[in-house]
C-alpha positions as CSV (number, residue, x, y, z in Angstrom):
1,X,10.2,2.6,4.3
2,X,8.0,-0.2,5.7
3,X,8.2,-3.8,4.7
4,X,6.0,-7.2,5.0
5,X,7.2,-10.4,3.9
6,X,4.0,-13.0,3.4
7,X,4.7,-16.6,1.7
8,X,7.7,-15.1,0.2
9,X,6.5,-12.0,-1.2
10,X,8.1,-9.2,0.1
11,X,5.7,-5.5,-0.2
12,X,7.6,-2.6,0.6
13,X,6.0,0.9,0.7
14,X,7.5,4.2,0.8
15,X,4.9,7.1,1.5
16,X,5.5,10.7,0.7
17,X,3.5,14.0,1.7
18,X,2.5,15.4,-1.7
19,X,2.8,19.8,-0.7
20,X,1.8,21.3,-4.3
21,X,-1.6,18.7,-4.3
22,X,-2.4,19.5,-0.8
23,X,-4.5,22.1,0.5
24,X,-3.6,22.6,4.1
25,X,-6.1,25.6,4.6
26,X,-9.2,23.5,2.9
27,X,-8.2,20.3,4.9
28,X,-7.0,18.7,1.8
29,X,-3.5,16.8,2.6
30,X,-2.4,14.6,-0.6
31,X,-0.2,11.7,0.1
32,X,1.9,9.4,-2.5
33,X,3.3,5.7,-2.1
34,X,5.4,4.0,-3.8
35,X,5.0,-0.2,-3.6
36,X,7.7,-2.2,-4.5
37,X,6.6,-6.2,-4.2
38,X,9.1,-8.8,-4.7
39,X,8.5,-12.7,-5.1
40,X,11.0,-14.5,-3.4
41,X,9.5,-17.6,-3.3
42,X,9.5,-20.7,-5.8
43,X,6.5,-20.2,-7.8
44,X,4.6,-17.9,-10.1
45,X,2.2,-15.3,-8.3
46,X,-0.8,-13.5,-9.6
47,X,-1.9,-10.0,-7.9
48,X,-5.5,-10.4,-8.1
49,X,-7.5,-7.7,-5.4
50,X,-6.0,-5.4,-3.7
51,X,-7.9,-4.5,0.6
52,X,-6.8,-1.0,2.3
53,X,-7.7,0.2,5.8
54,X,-7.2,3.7,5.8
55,X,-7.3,6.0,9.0
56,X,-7.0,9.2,9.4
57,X,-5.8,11.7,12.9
58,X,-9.7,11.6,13.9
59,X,-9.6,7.8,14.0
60,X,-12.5,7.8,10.7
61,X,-11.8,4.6,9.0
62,X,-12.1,4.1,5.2
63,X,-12.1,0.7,3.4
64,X,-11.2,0.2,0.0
65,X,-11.3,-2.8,-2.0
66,X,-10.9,-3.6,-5.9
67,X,-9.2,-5.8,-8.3
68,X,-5.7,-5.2,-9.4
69,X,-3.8,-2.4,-8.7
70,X,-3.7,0.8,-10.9
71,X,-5.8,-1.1,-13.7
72,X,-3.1,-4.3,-13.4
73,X,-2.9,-7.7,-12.1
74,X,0.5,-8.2,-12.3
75,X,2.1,-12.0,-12.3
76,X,5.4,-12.3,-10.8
77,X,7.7,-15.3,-11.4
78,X,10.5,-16.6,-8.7
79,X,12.7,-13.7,-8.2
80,X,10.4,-11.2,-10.6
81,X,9.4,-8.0,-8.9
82,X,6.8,-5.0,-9.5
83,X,6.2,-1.3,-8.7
84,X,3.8,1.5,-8.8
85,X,2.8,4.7,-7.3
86,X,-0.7,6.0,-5.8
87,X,-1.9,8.4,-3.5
88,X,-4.9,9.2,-0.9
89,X,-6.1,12.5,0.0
90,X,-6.8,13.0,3.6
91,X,-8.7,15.5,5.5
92,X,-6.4,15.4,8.5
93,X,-2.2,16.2,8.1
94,X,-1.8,12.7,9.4
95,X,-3.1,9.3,8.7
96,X,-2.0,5.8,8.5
97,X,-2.7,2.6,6.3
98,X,-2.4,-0.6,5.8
99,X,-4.1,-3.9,4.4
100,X,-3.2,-6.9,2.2
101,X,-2.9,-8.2,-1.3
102,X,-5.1,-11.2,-2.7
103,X,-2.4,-13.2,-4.3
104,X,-3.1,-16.2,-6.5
105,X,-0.6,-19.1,-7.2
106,X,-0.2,-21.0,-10.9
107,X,-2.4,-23.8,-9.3
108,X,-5.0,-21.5,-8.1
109,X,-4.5,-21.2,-4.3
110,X,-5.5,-17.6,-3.3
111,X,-3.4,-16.0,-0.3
112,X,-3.2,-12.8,1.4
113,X,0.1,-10.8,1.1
114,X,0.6,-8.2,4.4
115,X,1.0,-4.6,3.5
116,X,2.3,-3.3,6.1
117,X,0.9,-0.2,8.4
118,X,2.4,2.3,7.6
119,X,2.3,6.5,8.5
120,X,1.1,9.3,6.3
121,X,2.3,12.9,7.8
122,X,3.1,16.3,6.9
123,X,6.3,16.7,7.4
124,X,6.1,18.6,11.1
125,X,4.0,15.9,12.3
126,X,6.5,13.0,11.7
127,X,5.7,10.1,13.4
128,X,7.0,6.4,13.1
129,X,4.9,3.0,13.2
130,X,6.8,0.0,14.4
């Protein structure tokens, strides 16, 4: 588990190697993570882009940007909280990412929310970020 606190909004991600998507033999390795983001600070939030920096073994970098997440812009009062569940396929058995949320506030300040870096592995190939 890996965990970013920004302006009071807490992201915590939990990644998990995906063994029945993956195709070790065809360099296909399928990762899942689950987000949980928590506002724990005084006033209403909107999740309105989302900004990933994805790196695999090889060091090949992949950006990805969009609005949302999973088709939603969540809004999250004081104390309100919101999950979901994606996945990226790599070509090597490792990888990490990491990037940041565009958060908007009820007056319409935009912020960026840290997720953190965090490790995708195979199993055998544990490794932990710090």
């Amino acid at each position: 588990m890996y965990k970013a606190v920004t302006r009071g909004i807490s992201v915590t991600v939990t990644p998990r190697y995906l063994p029945d998507e993956s195709s070790p033999d065809e360099n296909r390795y399928f990762f899942a993570y689950t987000v949980e983001i928590i506002n724990l600070s005084l006033e209403r939030v909107q999740l309105r882009a989302r900004y990933w920096r994805i790196i695999d073994e090889q060091g090949r970098v992949q950006e990805v940007r969009g609005a949302g997440v999973v088709g939603e812009e969540p809004v999250l009062g004081p104390g309100e909280s919101y999950s979901y569940t994606s996945g990226c396929p790599l070509t090597t058995p490792s990888g990490t990412m990491q990037g940041n949320y565009v958060m908007e506030t009820a007056g319409g300040e935009t912020f960026d929310a840290e997720i953190p870096a965090f490790s995708l592995d195979m199993p055998r190939n544990k490794r932990v970020l710090h």
